[in-house]
N, C-alpha and C positions, 0 to 999 in steps of 0.2 A: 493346589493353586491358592488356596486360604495365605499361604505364609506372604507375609511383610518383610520389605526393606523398609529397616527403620536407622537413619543416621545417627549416628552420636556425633554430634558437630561442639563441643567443647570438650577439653582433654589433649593430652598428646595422641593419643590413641587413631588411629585410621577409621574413618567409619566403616559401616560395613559394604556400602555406596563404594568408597575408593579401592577398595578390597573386588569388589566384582568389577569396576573398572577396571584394574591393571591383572585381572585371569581375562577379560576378554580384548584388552591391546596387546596382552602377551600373546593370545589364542589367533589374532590374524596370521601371524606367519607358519601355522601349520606345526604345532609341537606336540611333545608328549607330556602326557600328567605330570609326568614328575618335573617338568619344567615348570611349568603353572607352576605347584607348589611352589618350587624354589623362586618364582619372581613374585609371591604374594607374601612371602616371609610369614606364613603363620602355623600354626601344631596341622600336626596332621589329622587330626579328629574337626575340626575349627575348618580346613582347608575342605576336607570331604561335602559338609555343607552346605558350601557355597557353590561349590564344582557339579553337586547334585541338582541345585537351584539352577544353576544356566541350563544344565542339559536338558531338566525335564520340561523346563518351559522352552527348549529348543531355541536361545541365545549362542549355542556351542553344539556344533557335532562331531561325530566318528568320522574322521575322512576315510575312507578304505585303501588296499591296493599299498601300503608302504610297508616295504619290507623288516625293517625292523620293528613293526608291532602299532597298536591303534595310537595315531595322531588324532588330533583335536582342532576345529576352525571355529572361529567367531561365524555366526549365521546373517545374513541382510538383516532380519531380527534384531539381532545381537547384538549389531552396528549401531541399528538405531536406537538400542534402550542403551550403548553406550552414550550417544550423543545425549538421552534424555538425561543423564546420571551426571554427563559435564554441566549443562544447563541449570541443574539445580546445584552442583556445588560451585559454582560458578555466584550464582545467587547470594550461596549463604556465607561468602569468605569474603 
């Protein structure tokens, strides 16, 4: 629970804010990992991360019961530290 989001807000670059945003707008509609990955566009060691950081702090779960293997949902949680994450890049742009 120690680790930091910390923004890089000049550069081309995504911070890493926008980055856990679009894993957890991608993660409403119920997909799998490998989705995530491909809608955050980033290495897969980079992606693991991030995808770590939602889960364990319980932003993202396992939804059970689908037949082709574990899906992933944004948590009420996860909603809301979305909305927190729009609020502050909202801010800073």
């Amino acid at each position: 629970m120690g680790e930091k989001i910390e923004a890089v807000i000049f550069g081309n670059k995504r911070s890493e804010s926008e980055i856990l945003a679009q894993i957890l707008i991608t993660a409403k509609n119920k997909v799998r990992k490998t989705h995530l990955l491909y809608s955050t566009n980033v290495s897969y060691s980079n992606f693991i991360k991030y995808f770590n950081f939602l889960l364990e702090h319980e932003f993202i779960e396992v939804k059970a019961g689908n037949p082709v293997g574990k899906v992933y949902q944004t948590t009420e949680k996860g909603q809301q530290f979305l909305e927190s994450i729009n609020k502050v890049l909202e801010e800073i742009k």
